[in-house]
C-alpha positions, 0 to 999 in steps of 0.5 A: 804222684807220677814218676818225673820223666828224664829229659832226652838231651843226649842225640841233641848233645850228640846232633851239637857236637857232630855239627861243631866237628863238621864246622871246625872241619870245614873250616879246616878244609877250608883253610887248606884249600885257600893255602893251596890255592896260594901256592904255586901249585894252586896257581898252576892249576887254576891256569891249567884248569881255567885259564886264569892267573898273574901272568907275572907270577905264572912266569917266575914258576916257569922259570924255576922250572926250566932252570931245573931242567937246564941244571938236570944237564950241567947247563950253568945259570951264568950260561942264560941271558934274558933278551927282549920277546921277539914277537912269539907272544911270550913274556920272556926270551933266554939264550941259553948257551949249551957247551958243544960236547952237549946234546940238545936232545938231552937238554931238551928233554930234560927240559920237558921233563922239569916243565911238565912235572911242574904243571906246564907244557911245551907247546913247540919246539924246533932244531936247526943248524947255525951256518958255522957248524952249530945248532940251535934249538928253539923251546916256547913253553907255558902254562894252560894256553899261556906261553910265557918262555921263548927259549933259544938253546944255542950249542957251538960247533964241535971241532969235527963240525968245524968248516967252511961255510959249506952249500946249501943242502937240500934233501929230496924225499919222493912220495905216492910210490905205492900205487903202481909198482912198475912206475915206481921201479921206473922213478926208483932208477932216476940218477938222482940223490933222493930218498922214497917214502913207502907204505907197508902191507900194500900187495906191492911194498915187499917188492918196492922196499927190496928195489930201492933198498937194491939202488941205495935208496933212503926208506922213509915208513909211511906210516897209515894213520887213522884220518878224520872219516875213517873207513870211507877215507883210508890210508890202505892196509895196516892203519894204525886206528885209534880204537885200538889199544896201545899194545896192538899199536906197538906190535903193528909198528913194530912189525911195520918198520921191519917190512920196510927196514932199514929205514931213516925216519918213519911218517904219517900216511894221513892220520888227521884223527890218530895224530890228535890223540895222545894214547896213540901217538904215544905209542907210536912213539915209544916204538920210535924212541926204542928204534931211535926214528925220527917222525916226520909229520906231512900236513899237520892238522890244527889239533896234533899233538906230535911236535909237543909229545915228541919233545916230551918223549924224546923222539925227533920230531921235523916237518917238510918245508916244501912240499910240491904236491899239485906243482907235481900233478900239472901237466907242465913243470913250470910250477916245479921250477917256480918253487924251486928257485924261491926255495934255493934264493931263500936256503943260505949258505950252510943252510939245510931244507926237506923237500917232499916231491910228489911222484908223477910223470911231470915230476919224474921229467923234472928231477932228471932234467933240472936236477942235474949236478951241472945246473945246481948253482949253489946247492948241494943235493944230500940224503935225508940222513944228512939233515935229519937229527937223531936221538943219541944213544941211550 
């Protein structure tokens, strides 16, 4: 008789038992990710990822979040109230009191902080003073592309800001200098308040930078930015370029800013490319936080990332709101003076406004003639210091 052979049931044991582990461990896996997926993180990320979500329940995170953010600075809960959406898109609005020894930078960017650890973003935000003396500080934020908060910081005028309602004052910040160096010494010597925007490494700046801070001119760095079709659209010299790496970016702002110092703020030349990248602006804008700069963007482009990543990052962000650009190129100054009495009937009393000129023959004309102190009914003409916030010290 022939030995009885053994039956190989082991590897088919073995093969039973790995399948039952891979089963209870995906169902295990499973279970954890429909939980999560539940959660208020899972339902941040789906809305960040795929633009879906209950609005209604997107907003009760958000909520929490910002008011994390409000508490991160000693902002009472009873200091908010919910007011009707004002037409911004979003589903809620507060008004958040802010007592007036507050700062609106710090609640602004404990605000961000708070926001962006849950998940969400700040889409917009924007400063300006109360005509008795105070400021206000409007946030909208959300998740994904949804905007579910409109938040309206309100901060009381401290007793040093106190006053009569004063004039309107209108900052004048003159630009296109860097192209004729002896044009420019002519418009730097114009008996009007203003203040110059000047690039740097141009065969011209160090002499520029020296006269006008010579005539007590406010300096603004034009700052070269990589725009969209770079090198056959350029800035000039010194562009800061989006292929490089983020230290070289801070060592070149650096060494710009010192060519130009002293300087009130620093803003784009161009950069309709380096200004929709998030590694360069935030380089950039470290080197403005540690100067404590404003950045003023000219022109932005739809895909810019600047006014959201200043908020996050500290740093004051404004935008012109005038800019005379062609008005300055024709040949009379008629569209020079259009603009400028729709800008004055439309600044209130105590109100503020940056208005960037464009530095031509007819511009030049313009500012000496009717600007003169006798003919500005109403307005006050300041330095651009006086209207632009600045961070506090850290």
């Amino acid at each position: 008789m022939s030995p009885k052979r053994r039956k190989k049931s082991a590897p088919a044991d073995a093969r039973l038992l790995f399948i039952l582990f891979a089963g209870a461990l995906l169902l295990f896996l499973g279970g954890e990710l429909v939980r999560y997926l539940r959660s208020d993180s899972g339902a941040i990320l789906i809305a960040r990822s795929l633009g879906l979500g209950d609005r209604s329940r997107l907003t009760q995170i958000l909520s929490r979040d910002v008011r994390r953010g409000l508490a991160a600075v000693n902002v009472p809960r009873d200091s908010v109230r919910e007011e009707p959406p004002r037409g911004s898109g979003t589903s809620v609005h507060w008004r958040i009191g802010i007592a007036p020894e507050a700062s609106l930078i710090q609640a602004n960017r404990a605000i961000s902080v708070a926001v962006a650890q849950g998940g969400g973003r700040v889409f917009s935000g924007r400063e300006r003073p109360t005509p008795h003396g105070g400021s206000e500080l409007t946030l909208v934020v959300g998740v994904g592309r949804d905007r579910t908060h409109e938040l309206l910081l309100a901060r009381a005028a401290r007793p040093e800001e106190k006053s009569e309602a004063h004039a309107a004052r209108i900052a004048i910040v003159l630009y296109g200098l860097g192209d004729d160096e002896a044009t420019a010494k002519q418009a730097l010597a114009i008996p009007r308040p203003f203040a110059v925007v000047l690039p740097p490494d141009t065969r011209s700046s160090e002499a520029l930078f020296h006269e006008a801070h010579a005539r007590g001119r406010e300096v603004v760095l034009h700052l070269p930015l990589e725009p969209i079709n770079y090198p056959q659209v350029s800035p000039g010299p010194g562009a800061i370029l989006v292929t490089m790496k983020p230290a070289r970016i801070a060592s070149e702002v650096r060494r710009e800013i010192a060519q130009a110092r002293p300087v009130v703020a620093v803003a784009n030349l161009m950069g309709s490319l380096a200004t929709q990248d998030m590694t360069v602006m935030t380089a950039v804008y470290e080197e403005l936080r540690r100067e404590r700069l404003p950045f003023i963007h000219l022109t932005p482009v739809a895909g810019a990332v600047c006014r959201p990543l200043a908020s996050q990052l500290g740093v004051v962000y404004a935008e012109p709101d005038l800019v005379l650009d062609g008005e300055a190129r024709a040949e009379k100054p008629a569209g020079l003076d259009r603009a400028w009495r729709h800008l004055v009937e439309n600044t209130p009393p105590g109100g503020t406004r940056v208005v960037w000129l464009r530095a031509t023959a007819t511009s030049r004309g313009w500012l000496e003639k009717s600007l003169d102190p006798k003919r500005l009914d109403g307005v006050d003409l300041v330095p651009l210091s006086a209207v632009l916030k600045r961070p506090p010290e850290l």
